[in-house]
N, C-alpha and C positions, 0 to 999 in steps of 0.2 A: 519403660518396659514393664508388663505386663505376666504374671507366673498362673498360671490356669490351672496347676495341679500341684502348687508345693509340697502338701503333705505328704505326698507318693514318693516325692523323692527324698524327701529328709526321711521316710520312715526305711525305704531302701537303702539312703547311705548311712544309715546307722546301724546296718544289718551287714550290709556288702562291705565297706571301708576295712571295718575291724578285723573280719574272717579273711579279704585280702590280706591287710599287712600280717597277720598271724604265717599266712604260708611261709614270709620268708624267716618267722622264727622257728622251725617248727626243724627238729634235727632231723638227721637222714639215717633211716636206719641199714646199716651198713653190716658185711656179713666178716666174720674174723676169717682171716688168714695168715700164713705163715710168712714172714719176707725174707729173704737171703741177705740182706745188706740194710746195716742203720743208718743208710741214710734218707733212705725214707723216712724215719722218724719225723724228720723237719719237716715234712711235707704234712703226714698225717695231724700232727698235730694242729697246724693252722686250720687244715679240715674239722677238728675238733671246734676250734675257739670262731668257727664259721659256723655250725651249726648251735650253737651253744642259745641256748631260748635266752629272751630280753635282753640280749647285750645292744648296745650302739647300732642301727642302721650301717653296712657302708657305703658307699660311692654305686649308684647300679644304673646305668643308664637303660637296664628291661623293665626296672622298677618304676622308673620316672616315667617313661614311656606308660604303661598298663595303666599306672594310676592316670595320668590321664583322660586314658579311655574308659576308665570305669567313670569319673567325676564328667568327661565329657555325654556317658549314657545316661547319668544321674541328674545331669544338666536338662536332658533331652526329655525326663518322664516328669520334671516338674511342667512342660509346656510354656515354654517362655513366647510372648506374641512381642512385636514391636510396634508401638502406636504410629504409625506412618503420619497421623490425623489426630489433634483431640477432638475430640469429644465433648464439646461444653453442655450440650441440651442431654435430661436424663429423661424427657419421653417424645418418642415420634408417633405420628398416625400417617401410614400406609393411605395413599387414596389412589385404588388399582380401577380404572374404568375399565369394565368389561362389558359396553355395548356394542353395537353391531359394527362400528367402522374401526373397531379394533379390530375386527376376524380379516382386516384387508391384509394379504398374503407378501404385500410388498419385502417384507421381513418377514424369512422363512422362521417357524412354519405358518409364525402371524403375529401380530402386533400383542396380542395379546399375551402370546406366551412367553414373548421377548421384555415382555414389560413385567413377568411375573420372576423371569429369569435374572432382571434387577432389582427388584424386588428385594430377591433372596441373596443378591451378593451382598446387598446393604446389612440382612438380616446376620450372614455371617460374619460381617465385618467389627461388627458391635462385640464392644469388651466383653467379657464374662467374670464372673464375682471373682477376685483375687484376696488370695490371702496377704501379699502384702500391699496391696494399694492403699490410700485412705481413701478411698472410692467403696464403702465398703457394701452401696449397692449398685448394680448396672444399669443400662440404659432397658428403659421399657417400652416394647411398641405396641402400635394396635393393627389391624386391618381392615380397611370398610372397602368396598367392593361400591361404584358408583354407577348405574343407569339412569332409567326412567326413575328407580328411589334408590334408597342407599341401605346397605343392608350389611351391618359387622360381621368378619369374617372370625377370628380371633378379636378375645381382648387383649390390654395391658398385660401385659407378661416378657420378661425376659429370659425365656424358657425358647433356645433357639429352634430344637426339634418343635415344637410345638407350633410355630409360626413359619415353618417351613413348611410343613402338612397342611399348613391352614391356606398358605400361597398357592402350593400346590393344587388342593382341593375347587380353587377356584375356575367357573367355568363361562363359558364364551354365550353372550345374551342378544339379540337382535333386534333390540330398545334403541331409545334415544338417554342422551347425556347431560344430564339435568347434576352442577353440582351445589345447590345449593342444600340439598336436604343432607350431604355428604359433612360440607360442613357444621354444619349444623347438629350432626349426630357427634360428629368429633368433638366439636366444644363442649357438648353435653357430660360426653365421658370424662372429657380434660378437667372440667370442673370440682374440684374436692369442697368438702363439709368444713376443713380448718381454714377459717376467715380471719385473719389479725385486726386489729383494731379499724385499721385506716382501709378497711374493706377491699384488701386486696389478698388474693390467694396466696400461702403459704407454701404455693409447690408454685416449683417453675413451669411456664406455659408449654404445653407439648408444641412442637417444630410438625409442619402439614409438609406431607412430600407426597406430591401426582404427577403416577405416573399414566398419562393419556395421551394422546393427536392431537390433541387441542378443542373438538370438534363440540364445543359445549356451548350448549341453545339457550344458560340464564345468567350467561357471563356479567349483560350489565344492568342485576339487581342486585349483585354479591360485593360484599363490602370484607375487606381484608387487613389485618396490623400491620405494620410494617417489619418485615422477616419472618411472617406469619408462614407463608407458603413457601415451595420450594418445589418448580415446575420442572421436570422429567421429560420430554418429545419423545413420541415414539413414531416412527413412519418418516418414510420418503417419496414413496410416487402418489402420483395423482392419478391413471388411467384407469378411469370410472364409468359408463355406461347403466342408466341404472331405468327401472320402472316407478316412476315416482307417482302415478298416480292410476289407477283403474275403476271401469266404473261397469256392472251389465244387469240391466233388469229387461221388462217385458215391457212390450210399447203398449200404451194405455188404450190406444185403439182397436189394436190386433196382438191380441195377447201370443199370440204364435210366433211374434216377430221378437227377435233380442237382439238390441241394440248395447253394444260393450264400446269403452270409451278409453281410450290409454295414453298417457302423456311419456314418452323418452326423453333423457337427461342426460346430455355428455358436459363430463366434467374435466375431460381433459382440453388440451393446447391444440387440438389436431382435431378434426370433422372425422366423423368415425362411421364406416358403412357397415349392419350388422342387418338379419332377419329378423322379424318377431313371428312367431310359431304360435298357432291357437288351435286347441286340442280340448274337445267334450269326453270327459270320461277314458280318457288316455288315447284318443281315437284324435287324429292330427285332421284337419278341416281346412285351414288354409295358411298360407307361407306368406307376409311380405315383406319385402327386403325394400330398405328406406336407409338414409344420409342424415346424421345428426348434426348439425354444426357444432365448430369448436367453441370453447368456452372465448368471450371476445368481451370489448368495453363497450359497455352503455352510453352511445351518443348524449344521453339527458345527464346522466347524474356522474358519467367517468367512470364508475367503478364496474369491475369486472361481472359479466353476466354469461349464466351455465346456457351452452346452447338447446335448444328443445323442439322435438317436431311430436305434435299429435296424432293420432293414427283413430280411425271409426273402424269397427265392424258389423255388419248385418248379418245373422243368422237365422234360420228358421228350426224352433225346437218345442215339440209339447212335452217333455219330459223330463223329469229331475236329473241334476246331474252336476257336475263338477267341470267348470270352464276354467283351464290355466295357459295363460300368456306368457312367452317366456323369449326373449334376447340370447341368440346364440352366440353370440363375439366372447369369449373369454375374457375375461377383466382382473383387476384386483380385488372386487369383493361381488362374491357370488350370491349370497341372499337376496341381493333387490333386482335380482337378473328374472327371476321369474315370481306371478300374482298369479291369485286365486279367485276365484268368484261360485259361491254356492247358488247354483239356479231349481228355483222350484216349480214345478208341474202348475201351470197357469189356473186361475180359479178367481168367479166372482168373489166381486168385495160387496158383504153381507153390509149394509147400509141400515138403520134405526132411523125414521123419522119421526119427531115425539110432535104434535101437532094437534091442535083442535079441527082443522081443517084450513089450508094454506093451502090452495089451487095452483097458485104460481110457483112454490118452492117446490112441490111435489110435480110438477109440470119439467121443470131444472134436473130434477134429479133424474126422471125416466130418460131423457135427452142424453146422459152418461153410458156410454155402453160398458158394458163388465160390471154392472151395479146392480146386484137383484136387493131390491128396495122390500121394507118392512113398515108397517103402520102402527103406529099405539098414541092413545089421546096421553093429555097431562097426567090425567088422574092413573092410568092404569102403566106408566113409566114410574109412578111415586110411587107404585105397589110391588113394585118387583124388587127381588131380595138384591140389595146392594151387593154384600158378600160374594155371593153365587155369582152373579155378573163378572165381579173384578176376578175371578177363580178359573170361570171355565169360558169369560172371553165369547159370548156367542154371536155379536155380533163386531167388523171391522172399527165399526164409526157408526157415532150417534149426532143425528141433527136435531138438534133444538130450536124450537120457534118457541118464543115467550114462555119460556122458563120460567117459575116461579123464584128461580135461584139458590135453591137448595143444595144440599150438597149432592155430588155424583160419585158414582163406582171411577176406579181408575178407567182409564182407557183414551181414544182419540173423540174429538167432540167438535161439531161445526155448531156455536150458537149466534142465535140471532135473538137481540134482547137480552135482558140480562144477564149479564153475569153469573155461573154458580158458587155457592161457597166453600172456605177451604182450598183456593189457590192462590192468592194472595192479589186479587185485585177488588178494590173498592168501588161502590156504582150506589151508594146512598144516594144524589141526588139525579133529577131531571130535566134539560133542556130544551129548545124548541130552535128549529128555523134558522139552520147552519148548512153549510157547503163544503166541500171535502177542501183541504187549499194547498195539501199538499199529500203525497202517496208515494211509495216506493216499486213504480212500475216495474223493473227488473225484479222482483223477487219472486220468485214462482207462482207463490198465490196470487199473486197479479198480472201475471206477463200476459199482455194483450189484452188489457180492463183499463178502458178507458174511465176515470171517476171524475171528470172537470165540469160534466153536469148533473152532476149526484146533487142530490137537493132531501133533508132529511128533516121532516116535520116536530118528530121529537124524537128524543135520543137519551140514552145515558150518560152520567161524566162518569167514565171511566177511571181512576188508577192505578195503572199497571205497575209489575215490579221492577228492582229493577234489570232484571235481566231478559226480560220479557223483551223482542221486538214490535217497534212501532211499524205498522204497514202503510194504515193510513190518518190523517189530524185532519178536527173539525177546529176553529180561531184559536181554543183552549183549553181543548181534551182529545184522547183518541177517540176515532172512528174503527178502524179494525187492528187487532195487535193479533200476535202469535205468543202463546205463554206452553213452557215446558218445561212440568218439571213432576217428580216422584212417579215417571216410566207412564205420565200422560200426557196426551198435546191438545193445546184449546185452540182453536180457532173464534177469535172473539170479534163480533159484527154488533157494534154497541146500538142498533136501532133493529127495532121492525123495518121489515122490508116493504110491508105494508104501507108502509107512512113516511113512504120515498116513490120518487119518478126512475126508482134503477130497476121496477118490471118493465120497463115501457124501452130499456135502453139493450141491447143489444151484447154488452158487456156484464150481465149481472150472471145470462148464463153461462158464458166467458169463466166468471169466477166461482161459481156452482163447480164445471168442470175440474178446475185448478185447485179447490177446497178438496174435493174429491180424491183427487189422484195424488195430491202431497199426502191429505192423512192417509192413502192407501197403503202410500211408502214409508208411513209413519206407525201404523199399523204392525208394518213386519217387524220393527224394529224390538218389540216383545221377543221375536223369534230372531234375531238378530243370527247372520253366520259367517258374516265377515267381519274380523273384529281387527283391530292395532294389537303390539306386539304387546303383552302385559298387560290387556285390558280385562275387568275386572267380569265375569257371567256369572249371573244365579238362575237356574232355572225353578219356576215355580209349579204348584200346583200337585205335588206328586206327596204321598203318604207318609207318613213317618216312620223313618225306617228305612226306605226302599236305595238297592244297592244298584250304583251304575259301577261304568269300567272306563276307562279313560286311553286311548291309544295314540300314540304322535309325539313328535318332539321329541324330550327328552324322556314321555311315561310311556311305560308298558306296564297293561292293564292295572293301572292306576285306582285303586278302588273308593268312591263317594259316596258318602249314605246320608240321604234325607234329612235334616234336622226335624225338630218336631213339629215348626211352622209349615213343616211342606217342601224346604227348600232344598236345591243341590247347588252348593260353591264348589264354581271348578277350581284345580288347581291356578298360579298363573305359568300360562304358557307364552315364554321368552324367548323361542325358535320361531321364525316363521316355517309355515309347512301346513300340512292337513292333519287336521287332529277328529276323530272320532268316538262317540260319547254312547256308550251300547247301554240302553234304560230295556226294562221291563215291556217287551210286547213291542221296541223301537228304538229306534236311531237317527243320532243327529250327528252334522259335519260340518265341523266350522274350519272355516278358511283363515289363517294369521297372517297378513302381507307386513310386508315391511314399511313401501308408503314411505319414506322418512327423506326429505329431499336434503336435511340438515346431515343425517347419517350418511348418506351416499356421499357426498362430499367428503371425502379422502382427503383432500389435501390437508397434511398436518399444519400447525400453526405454532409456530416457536414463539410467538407473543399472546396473553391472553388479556383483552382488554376490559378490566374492571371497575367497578366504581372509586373513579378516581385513584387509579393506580393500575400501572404495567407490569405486568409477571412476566419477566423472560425465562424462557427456557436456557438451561445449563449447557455449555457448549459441548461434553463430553459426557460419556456415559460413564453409570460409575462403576468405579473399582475399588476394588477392596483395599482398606486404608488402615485394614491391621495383620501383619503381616507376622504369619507363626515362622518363629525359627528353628524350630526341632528339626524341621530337612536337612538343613545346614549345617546342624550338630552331626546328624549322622553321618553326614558324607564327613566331616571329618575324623569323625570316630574310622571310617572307613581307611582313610587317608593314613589315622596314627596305627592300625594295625600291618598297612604296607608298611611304614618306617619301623616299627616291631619285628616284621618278618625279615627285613635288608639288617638289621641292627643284628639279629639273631644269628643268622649268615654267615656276616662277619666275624664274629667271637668264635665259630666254630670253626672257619679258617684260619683262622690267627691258634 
């Protein structure tokens, strides 16, 4: 047992004790009168030798009683706890997931809250500094709060108020659940400066307690000690319906037309019939009601698979505006029930062709419709201000025919011939008199490009990074790759087109088109307005100094100001919803969908499969494991004043 406030009582019973027992020496000041008969005498007198200060206590059963209840109230203000539990570990770290399939309602008023709610039983269960322990410090927690990153809520401290504000404070995110970076902060903290010889830590290792659903996407790259963790389950249903994936731009032909693309997700036991609702600008457009199948086993591999039906839509729209798609059926987690899609007012893509004169590439390009094409020779492309290009962006996409290889401005780039510098692929030597021998047809820049009689007189050896993809290989280098990277995209065609049979072939402006219309889409990506939940936006290009405002989610008029490079970082926004970003003279709307087919998946998981080791969840939720007994002093202090008031009674009937 455990005393949380002894000095309050030892200072009280050294104050109360003594001025009690004093009352009953203290004489009774009595008023003289006359008696008729001595034999009162005998009586008074005892009356004397009763009251008489410090003589002998006698016999008082109101005395025994009171004292009692004074040492039983003196009992009650030192705070006696009873450890139900020890306590062997003296630090814990809190790991609370607050991403998006914690807000599932299955557990009023959500997973989340229920989880923050044990949290803090745990937080008050933990001892506190005792004056007579030899324990004579307490246990110390931390809090990290775990999504998409991990992010400490509270540190170390054994200050309970403090770490219950901090629980408290924590708020509900619409991320995924990534916990590797979680522990990883933990160890960090747990780590101290005092190393003993044989290079082990002087402090005992903090005890990891998460509490989550299980629902975590980097289970098996996470390596754990053994009693390292200590797994928490929170959630019980699984009835899911979710948007897992959306998609709406302009058809490249007929810019008028918007074709939107949506995949539905039942993750329950049961085929679920629900409508999806598609609304421009709050304005509802059309209704259709469709049957998801239930979640069922993969004839190939056994294991359990989420049912899914696709859905298309055609619309016709020249106008800016806000397309949201949205699942009416009620469920247990309402974020991935409805997507956004920012659509903009259709407009040629501004095309750069850098060229001494190439009849056939600029013959390809006119053949693109929605492309108002642009001319400049080598020389008068190597005169223009790099700078200023990468700044104000004036044209979509630049094609190169025989580049000198120089470095370029940022932006989307179709070349043909060399390589430029400064993206990390190398083309120092030269080939001759190769055949494509193999290519990745499905991949947009190819779909429908036949290359089996590409025939290439000379060529570059290319190579690329490695994150770069390969599209197409000559015996022992690339032929065309895609490289992306510092908010540019290359299109790289390692020959003249010149000094190949692919003008002659039917498929070269096949892939002019397809160049085309990916960097088109590649292009917006500067302007990006649909973005994942926590995904990072700078916008460039604006003054130093200059003040935007931020509205959605969780900001209201949220205020950003320019760095000196020009830039604005937005907040991150970890709600999905519409968020709007009010600039100078304009405005922008970005759309946060959820998207997250790992998060929609509800079903908690009471085992977490790690490297090489199984974390099971605890069968019972916890309860407080230090148990104050002051209630139970008082109800008998209550208890010895009834026996006080019958004792009293009595003596006075008698």
């Amino acid at each position: 047992m455990n005393w949380l406030t002894p000095l309050t009582a030892i200072y009280a019973a050294a104050i109360a004790v003594p001025l009690f027992l004093l009352l009953y020496f203290l004489k009774l000041k009595r008023q003289e009168d006359v008696v008729p008969c001595t034999l009162l005498w005998k009586r008074a007198v005892q009356d004397l030798q009763v009251n008489a200060p410090f003589q002998r206590l006698r016999r008082n059963i109101l005395l025994l009683i009171q004292l009692l209840m004074l040492l039983a109230i003196l009992a009650a203000l030192a705070g006696p706890v009873l450890a139900l539990q020890s306590m062997k570990t003296q630090r814990y770290v809190l790991l609370i997931d607050n991403s998006a399939s914690m807000n599932a309602t299955d557990i009023k008023p959500s997973r989340l809250e229920h989880a923050k709610e044990q949290a803090t039983v745990f937080v008050e269960s933990l001892t506190d500094a005792s004056f007579f322990s030899l324990k004579r410090q307490p246990p110390q927690v931390m809090v990290i709060t775990i999504n998409d990153t991990a992010k400490v809520v509270c540190n170390f401290t054994s200050n309970k108020t403090q770490l219950t504000e901090a629980i408290e404070r924590i708020k509900p995110g619409d991320g995924g659940t990534q916990l590797g970076q979680g522990l990883a902060l933990a160890r960090a903290y747990c780590q101290t400066p005092d190393v003993e010889s044989n290079n082990r830590t002087a402090e005992q290792a903090a005890k990891l307690l998460l509490f989550s659903d299980g629902g975590i996407q980097d289970t098996q790259s996470l390596k754990i000690a053994d009693n390292e963790l200590a797994y928490h389950a929170v959630g019980t249903g699984t009835d899911n319906v979710a948007i897992t994936a959306m998609k709406a731009r302009r058809s490249f032909e007929n810019a008028e037309q918007v074709n939107i693309f949506a995949l539905l997700t039942n993750y329950s036991d049961a085929p679920v019939t629900t409508e999806l609702e598609l609304s421009i600008n709050g304005d509802l457009k059309t209704v259709k009601s469709l049957t998801v199948p239930a979640r069922s086993d993969n004839p190939t591999s056994g294991e359990k698979q989420n049912g899914q039906v696709s859905i298309d839509f055609d619309i016709s729209s020249l106008e800016d505006g806000v397309i949201q798609l949205r699942q009416t059926r009620s469920d247990l987690l309402a974020a991935d029930d409805t997507a956004w899609a920012v659509l903009s007012a259709p407009r040629d893509i501004k095309a750069m062709l850098v060229t001494d004169g190439n009849r056939v590439l600029e013959s390809a390009l006119k053949a693109c419709r929605s492309v108002k094409l642009f001319r400049c020779s080598r020389q008068e492309f190597s005169q223009m201000d790099a700078a200023s290009m990468a700044l104000a962006k004036p044209y979509d996409m630049v094609i190169l025919d025989n580049h000198d290889g120089a470095a370029v401005p940022r932006g989307c780039y179709l070349v043909f011939g060399k390589p430029p510098e400064g993206i990390g692929v190398e083309a120092a030597e030269k080939g001759e008199n190769q055949i494509v021998v193999d290519y990745r047809g499905k991949h947009p820049i190819l779909n429908y490009v036949n290359l089996d009689n590409l025939f290439v007189s000379q060529y570059h050896k290319m190579t690329l990074p490695r994150e770069a993809e390969l599209l197409a290989e000559f015996d022992q280098t690339p032929a065309i790759g895609l490289v992306q990277r510092s908010q540019s995209t290359y299109i790289l065609v390692g020959f003249d087109v010149m000094e190949t049979n692919w003008p002659f072939e039917p498929g070269f402006v096949m892939f002019v088109y397809n160049a085309v219309s990916f960097l088109g889409e590649q292009a917006g990506l500067a302007e990006k307005s649909e973005l994942a939940v926590a995904e990072p936006v700078t916008l460039q290009g604006f003054q130093a100094g200059t003040e935007a405002t931020l509205n959605g989610g969780d900001y209201a008029n949220e205020k950003i100001i320019a760095t000196e490079g020009g830039k604005l970082h937005l907040p991150v926004m970890e709600r999905v919803g519409l968020y709007r970003l009010e600039m100078p003279e304009t405005s922008r709307t970005f759309a946060v969908n959820m998207l997250n087919a790992s998060e929609s998946d509800i079903r908690p998981q009471t085992q977490l499969e790690l490297t090489g080791e199984t974390v099971t969840a605890g069968d019972a939720e916890i309860k407080r494991f230090n148990l104050p007994i002051w209630p139970y002093i008082v109800g008998a202090v209550l208890l010895l004043v009834c026996v006080e008031w019958f004792v009293y009674n009595s003596k006075i009937r008698l």
